[in-house]
N, C-alpha and C positions, 0 to 999 in steps of 0.2 A: 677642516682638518687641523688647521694651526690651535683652533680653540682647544679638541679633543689632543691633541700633542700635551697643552698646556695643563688640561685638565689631570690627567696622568701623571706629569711633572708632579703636578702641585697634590695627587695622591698619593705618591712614591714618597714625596719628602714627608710624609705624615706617619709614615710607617715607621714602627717603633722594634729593634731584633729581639725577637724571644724567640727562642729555641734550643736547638743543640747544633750538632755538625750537618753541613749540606748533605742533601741527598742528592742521588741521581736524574737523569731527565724523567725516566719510568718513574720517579716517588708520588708512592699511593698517597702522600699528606696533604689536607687541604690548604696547612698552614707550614709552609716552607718558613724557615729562619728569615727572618725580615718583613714579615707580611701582615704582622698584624697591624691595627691599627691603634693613632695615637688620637685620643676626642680632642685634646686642647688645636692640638696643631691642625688639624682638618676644620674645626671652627676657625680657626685665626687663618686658616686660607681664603677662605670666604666662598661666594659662588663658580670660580675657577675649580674647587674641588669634585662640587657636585655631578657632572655626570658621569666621573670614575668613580666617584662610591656610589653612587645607583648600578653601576654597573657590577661593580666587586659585592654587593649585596644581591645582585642577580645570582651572581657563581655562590655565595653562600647560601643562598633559599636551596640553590641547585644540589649545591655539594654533598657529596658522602661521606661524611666523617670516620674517621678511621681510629683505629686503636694511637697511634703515633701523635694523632690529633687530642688526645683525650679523650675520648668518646668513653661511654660507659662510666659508672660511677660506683665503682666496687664497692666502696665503704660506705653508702649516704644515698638515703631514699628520694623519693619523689616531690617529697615536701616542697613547696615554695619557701617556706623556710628552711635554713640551713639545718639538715639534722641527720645526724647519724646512724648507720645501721646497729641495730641491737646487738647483733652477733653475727659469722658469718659472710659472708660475698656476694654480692648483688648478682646476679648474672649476666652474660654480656645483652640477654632479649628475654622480658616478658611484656605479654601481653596485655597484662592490667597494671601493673605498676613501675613498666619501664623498665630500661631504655626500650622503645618498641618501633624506633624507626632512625633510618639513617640519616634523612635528609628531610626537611622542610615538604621538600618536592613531593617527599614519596605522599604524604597527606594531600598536602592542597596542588591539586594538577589538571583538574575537571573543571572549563576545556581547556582553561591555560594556565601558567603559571599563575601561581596565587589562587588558582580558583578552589573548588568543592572535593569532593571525593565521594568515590562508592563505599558501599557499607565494608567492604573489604579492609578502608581505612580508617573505622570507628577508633574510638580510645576511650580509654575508662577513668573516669575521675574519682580518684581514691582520697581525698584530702583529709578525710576524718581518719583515717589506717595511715602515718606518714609513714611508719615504721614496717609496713604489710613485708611480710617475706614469703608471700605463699601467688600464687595463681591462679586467678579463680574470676570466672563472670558474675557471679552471683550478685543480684541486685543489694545485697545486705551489705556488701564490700566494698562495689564501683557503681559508678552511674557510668551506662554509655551513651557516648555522644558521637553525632555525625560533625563530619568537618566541615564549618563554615567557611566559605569563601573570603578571601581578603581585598578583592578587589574594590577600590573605590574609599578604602580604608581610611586615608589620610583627610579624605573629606568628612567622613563619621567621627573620628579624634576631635576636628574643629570643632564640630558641628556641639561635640559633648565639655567642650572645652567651655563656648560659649554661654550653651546654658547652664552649666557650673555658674561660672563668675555670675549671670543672672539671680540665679537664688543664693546664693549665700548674699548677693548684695542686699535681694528682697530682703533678709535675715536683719543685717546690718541697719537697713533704713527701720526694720518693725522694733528692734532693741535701744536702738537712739528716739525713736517718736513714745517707746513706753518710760525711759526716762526721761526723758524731757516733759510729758506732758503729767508724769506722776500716775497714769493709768495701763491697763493692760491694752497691747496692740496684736492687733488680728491679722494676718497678710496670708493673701492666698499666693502658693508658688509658683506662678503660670509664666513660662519662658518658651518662645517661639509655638504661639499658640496649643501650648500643653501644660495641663497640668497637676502637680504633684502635691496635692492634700493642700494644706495650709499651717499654717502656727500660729502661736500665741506669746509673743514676749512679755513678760512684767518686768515692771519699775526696776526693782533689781537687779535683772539682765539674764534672769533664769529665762529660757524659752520653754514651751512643752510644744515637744514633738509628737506627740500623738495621734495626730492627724496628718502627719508626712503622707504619703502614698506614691510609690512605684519608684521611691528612690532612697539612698543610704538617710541616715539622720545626718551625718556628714555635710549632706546635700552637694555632694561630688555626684555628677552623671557617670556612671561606668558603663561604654557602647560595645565592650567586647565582654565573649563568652556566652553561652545559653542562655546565661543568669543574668548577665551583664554585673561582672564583678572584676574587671577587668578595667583602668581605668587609662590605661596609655599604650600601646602599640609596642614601646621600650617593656614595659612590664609584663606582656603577654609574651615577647618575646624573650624575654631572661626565662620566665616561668617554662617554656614549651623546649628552651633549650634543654634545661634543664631535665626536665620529665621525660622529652622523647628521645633527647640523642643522650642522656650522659657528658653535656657541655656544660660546665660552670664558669658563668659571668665574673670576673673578678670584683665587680661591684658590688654582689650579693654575697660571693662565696668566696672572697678571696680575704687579703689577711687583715685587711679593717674589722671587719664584721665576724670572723671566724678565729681571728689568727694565724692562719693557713695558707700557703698559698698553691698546696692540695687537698682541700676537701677532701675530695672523695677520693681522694689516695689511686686517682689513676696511673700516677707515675708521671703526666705534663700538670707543670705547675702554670696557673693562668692561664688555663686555655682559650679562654673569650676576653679579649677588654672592651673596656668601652667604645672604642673606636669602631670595631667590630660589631657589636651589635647598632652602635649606630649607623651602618653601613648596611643592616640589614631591616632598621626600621626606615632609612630613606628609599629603599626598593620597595617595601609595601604600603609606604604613603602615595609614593608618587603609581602607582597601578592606576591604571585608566578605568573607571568606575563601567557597571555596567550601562545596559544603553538598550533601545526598543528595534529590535528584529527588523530590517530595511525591507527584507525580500520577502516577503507577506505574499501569497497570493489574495487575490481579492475576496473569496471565500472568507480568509482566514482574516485581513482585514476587518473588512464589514463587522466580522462575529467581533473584535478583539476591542472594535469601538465600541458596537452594543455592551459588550461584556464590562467596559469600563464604567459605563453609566452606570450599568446595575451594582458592579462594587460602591459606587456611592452612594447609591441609593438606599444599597442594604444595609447599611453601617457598619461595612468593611475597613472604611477609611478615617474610622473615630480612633481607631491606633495604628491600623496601618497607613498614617497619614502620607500624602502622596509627595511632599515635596517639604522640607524645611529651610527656613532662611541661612545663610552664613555672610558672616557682618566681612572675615576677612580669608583670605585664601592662602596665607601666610603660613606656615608650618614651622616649630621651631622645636628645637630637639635640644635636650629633655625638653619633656613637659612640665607643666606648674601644678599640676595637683599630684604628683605623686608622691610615695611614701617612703622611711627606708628600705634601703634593698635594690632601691631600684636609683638609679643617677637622679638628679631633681635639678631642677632651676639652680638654685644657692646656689649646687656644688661646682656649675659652671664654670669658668672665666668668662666664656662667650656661647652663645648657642651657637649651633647649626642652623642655619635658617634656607627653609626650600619655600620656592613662591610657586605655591602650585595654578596658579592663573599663569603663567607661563609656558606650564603644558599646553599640549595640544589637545586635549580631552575638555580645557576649559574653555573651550572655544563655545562647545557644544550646549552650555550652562547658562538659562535663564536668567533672566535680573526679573526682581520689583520695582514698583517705583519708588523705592527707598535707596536702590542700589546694590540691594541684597543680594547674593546670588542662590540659586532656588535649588537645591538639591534632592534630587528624585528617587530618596530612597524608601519611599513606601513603608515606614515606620516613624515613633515616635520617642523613639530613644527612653522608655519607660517599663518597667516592669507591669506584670499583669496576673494576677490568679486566672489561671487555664482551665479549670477542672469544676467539677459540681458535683454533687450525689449521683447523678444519671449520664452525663457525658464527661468520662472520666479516664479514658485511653490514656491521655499524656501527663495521666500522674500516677506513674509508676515507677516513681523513682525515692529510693526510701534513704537517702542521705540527703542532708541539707548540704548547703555549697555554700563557705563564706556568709553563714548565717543568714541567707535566705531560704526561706519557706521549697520544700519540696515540688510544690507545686503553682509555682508563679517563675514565669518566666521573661526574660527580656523580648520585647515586640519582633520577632524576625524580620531582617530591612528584606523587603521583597523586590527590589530591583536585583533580576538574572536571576530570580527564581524559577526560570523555564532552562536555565541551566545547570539546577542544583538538583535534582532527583538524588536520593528517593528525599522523603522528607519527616518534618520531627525533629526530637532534639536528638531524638538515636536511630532516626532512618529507616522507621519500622513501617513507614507508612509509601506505597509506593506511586501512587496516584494524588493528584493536588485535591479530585474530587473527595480523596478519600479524608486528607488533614485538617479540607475546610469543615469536613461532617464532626471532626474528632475534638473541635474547639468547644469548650464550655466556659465558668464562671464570667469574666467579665467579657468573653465575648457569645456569652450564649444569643445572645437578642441576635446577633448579624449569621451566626451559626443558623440558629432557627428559621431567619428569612430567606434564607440562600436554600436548605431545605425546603422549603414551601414552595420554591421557584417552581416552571414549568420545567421540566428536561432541555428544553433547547436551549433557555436563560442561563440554565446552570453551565450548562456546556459553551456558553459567548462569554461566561466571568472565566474559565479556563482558558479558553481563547485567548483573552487577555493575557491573565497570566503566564501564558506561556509564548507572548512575545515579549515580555523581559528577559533580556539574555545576556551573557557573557560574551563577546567577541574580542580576536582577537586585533590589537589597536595596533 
C-alpha cells in the first residue's frame, strides 16, 4: 500500500497544468486541468512512477475522449503526417478516414483489454488519399483491416529492437571487411534464427540491397501493423491517436514540427504530450502475453498435441516460428530506432525504463541455455508475399501501405490466435480452417501439405491452434 501511496505521489508530481477552468465532479473530460503528463519528470522519477502510469495508461486505452478533450480534428486529415484539410471540416465520425472511434477500448477489447475485435471494429487504411473528404469502402480508396490484439506487445518491440541492432551491425561489419580487405563482401542477414536476404558491400562503402528480403533496406524490423511498418509501440500510438480519436500528440503536431499548437484547430491546444502517450505505451508494453489454454479437456488435449507436431512437420513453423530468443526484458521508452514525429532516444534527458522480467507473466517464460528468454509467439517478425496466381484470397487489396507491395504481408504472431476470430488482415475469413487453405506464395508448400492432410489431422493442427488464447492475467 505504502509503495502504491508513493507511486501516485511521485505520478502527481509529474503532472504538468494544461488546460482552462475546473470542471465539475460530473466533467465529461478525460483530461481535467492538471492531468497531463510531464516525460522528463516521470523519467527522472524512476521506478516509484511506474505503476501509476501503467495504471493512468489503463483509464487512457479506456477513456472516451470527448469534444473538451480535443477529440476530433476539424481542420487536418488522417495523415501520419501532419497535413491539412483541402477545404472544408472534417466530421466529428467517419468511417474510413476518421475520427471513427472514441477510445482505444472501443477497437481492441476481445476478450480483454488490449485484446482483438470483431469485424464490427475493422478500420480502413487510407494513407495514399491523406486529403480524402468523402466516405466510402471501396477497395480503390482503403484497405480494411481487423484489429490486432496488443497483448504481449512489449515483448515483440524487444524482440524487433534486437534484431534491428543485429543487422545493421551485420551491415557494419560487411562494409568495414570490404574496405579493409579492398574487395566486395557478402553477408547473409540472419538474426535469431531468421533470415532476411543478404547484401553486398564494396570497397567504397556503397552496399547493394538487392537481395534484402522481408524487411525495409533500412534494415529496421518493424513488428506492428498488417505490413509491419510500424516500428515502436510510441509511433503506432501517436499514429492511431491520431486517425481514430482526432488526438494530436504534441510531438508530431504540435508547434516544433507544425508551428501550431492546434493543428487541427479543435479549439484544445496540446491535447496529448508526451507524458501521455508514454503512459499509454507503458499499459501495452507491460499486457501479459498470450498463453496455452489450461482447461483442455483430454479430447482436446491429445488432438492439440497431435496437432502441434503436424504444424511442424508441415512447414507451418518456417515463418510462423514457435518461439524467438530475447537477450533483455528491459523496455525503454522512447525507443532507438524511431524517426521524426515520433520522441526518439536523442530527444530524451532520461528514458523511462520498465523491467518487464519483473512482471508476473515472466515468470511463465522459458530460458536457453544461453540465458535467453524464449518467446512464444509463433512468428518470425518478417514479411512475406502471401498470394500466387491460384491461391490468391488475401490479395485483395489494391493500395500499397508505406511502400510495401500489396500483397506481402508481416508474419501474424499466432499466440491467442484461438482468441482472435475471425481472421485475415480484414476478417473476411471466419474459420482457421479456412485462412490456412487461403495462404499462397511463400507459404504455399505448408498450405498445400496441410491440404493433403487426412480430415482428422487437419482438425488436431486446429485443435492446436485454437488452444493459444488470451486470458485474463
Amino acid at each position: 500500500m505504502k509503495r502504491l501511496v508513493r507511486a501516485t505521489i511521485a505520478l502527481c508530481a509529474a503532472s504538468a497544468l494544461v488546460g482552462a477552468a475546473s470542471g465539475a465532479s460530473w466533467d465529461e473530460r478525460v483530461f481535467p486541468p492538471g492531468s497531463h503528463l510531464d516525460f522528463d519528470t516521470i523519467a527522472a522519477a524512476g521506478p516509484a512512477a511506474l505503476p501509476a502510469l501503467i495504471d493512468r495508461g489503463r483509464e487512457l486505452f479506456k477513456a472516451k475522449f470527448t469534444t473538451v478533450d480535443g477529440a476530433g480534428r476539424p481542420k487536418a486529415t488522417q495523415a501520419i503526417i501532419p497535413t491539412k484539410r483541402k477545404n472544408g471540416v472534417n466530421p466529428p465520425f467517419s468511417r474510413t478516414s476518421g475520427p471513427d472511434s472514441n477510445s482505444c477500448f472501443g477497437c481492441h477489447n476481445d476478450p480483454v483489454v488490449g485484446g482483438s475485435g470483431d469485424d464490427v471494429a475493422n478500420v480502413f487504411v487510407s494513407e495514399g488519399f491523406e486529403s480524402a473528404q468523402f466516405d466510402t469502402i471501396d477497395p480503390s480508396f482503403s484497405s480494411e483491416r481487423h484489429t490486432i490484439a496488443l497483448v504481449g506487445s512489449g515483448l515483440v518491440e524487444l524482440l524487433a529492437r534486437e534484431m534491428t541492432a543485429d543487422l545493421q551491425a551485420i551491415r557494419a561489419g560487411a562494409i568495414a571487411e570490404a574496405y579493409a580487405s579492398g574487395k566486395n563482401a557478402r553477408a547473409d542477414l540472419m538474426t535469431k534464427g531468421v533470415r532476411f536476404g543478404s547484401i553486398v558491400a564494396h570497397p567504397d562503402g556503397i552496399v547493394d540491397l538487392d537481395a534484402i528480403d522481408g524487411v525495409d533496406s533500412d534494415l529496421i524490423v518493424r513488428p506492428f501493423s498488417r505490413k509491419g511498418v510500424f516500428t515502436s509501440l510510441r509511433q503506432f500510438t501517436i499514429n492511431a491517436l491520431n486517425i481514430h480519436h482526432g488526438m494530436e500528440a504534441v510531438e508530431r503536431y504540435g508547434v516544433r514540427w507544425t508551428g501550431s499548437h492546434d493543428f487541427a484547430e479543435s479549439g484544445v491546444p496540446d491535447a496529448i504530450t508526451a507524458g501521455d502517450v508514454s503512459a499509454l505505451v507503458a499499459f501495452q508494453a507491460t499486457l501479459a502475453p498470450p498463453t496455452v489454454k489450461s482447461d483442455l479437456p483430454d479430447d482436446w488435449r491429445q488432438a492439440a498435441k497431435d496437432g502441434a507436431k503436424t504444424f511442424d512437420e508441415i512447414g507451418c513453423a518456417s515463418c510462423h516460428m514457435q518461439t524467438l530468443p530475447l537477450k533483455s526484458l528491459v523496455f525503454t521508452d522512447p525507443a532507438p530506432y524511431d524517426m521524426a514525429g515520433t520522441l526518439r532516444s536523442s530527444e530524451a534527458k532520461t528514458p523511462i525504463r520498465i523491467d518487464l522480467g519483473a512482471l508476473p507473466f515472466a515468470k511463465a517464460l522459458k530460458q536457453n541455455d544461453k540465458g535467453e528468454w524464449l518467446i512464444p509467439l509463433y512468428s518470425d517478425l518478417k514479411r512475406h508475399l502471401i498470394v500466387d496466381e491460384t491461391v490468391n484470397a488475401l490479395g485483395n487489396e489494391l493500395q500499397a501501405q508505406r511502400f510495401v507491395e500489396r500483397d506481402v504481408f508481416l508474419t501474424p504472431r499466432l499466440w491467442g490466435v484461438g482468441s482472435t476470430a475471425p481472421y485475415g488482415h480484414n476478417g473476411s475469413f471466419r474459420m482457421l480452417d479456412e485462412i490456412i487453405a487461403a495462404h499462397g506464395g511463400d507459404a504455399r508448400f505448408a498450405r498445400d501439405a496441410y491440404m493433403g492432410l487426412d480430415p482428422e489431422k487437419r482438425d488436431d493442427v486446429v485443435a492446436f491452434l485454437r488452444s493459444l488464447v488470451i486470458e485474463a492475467q
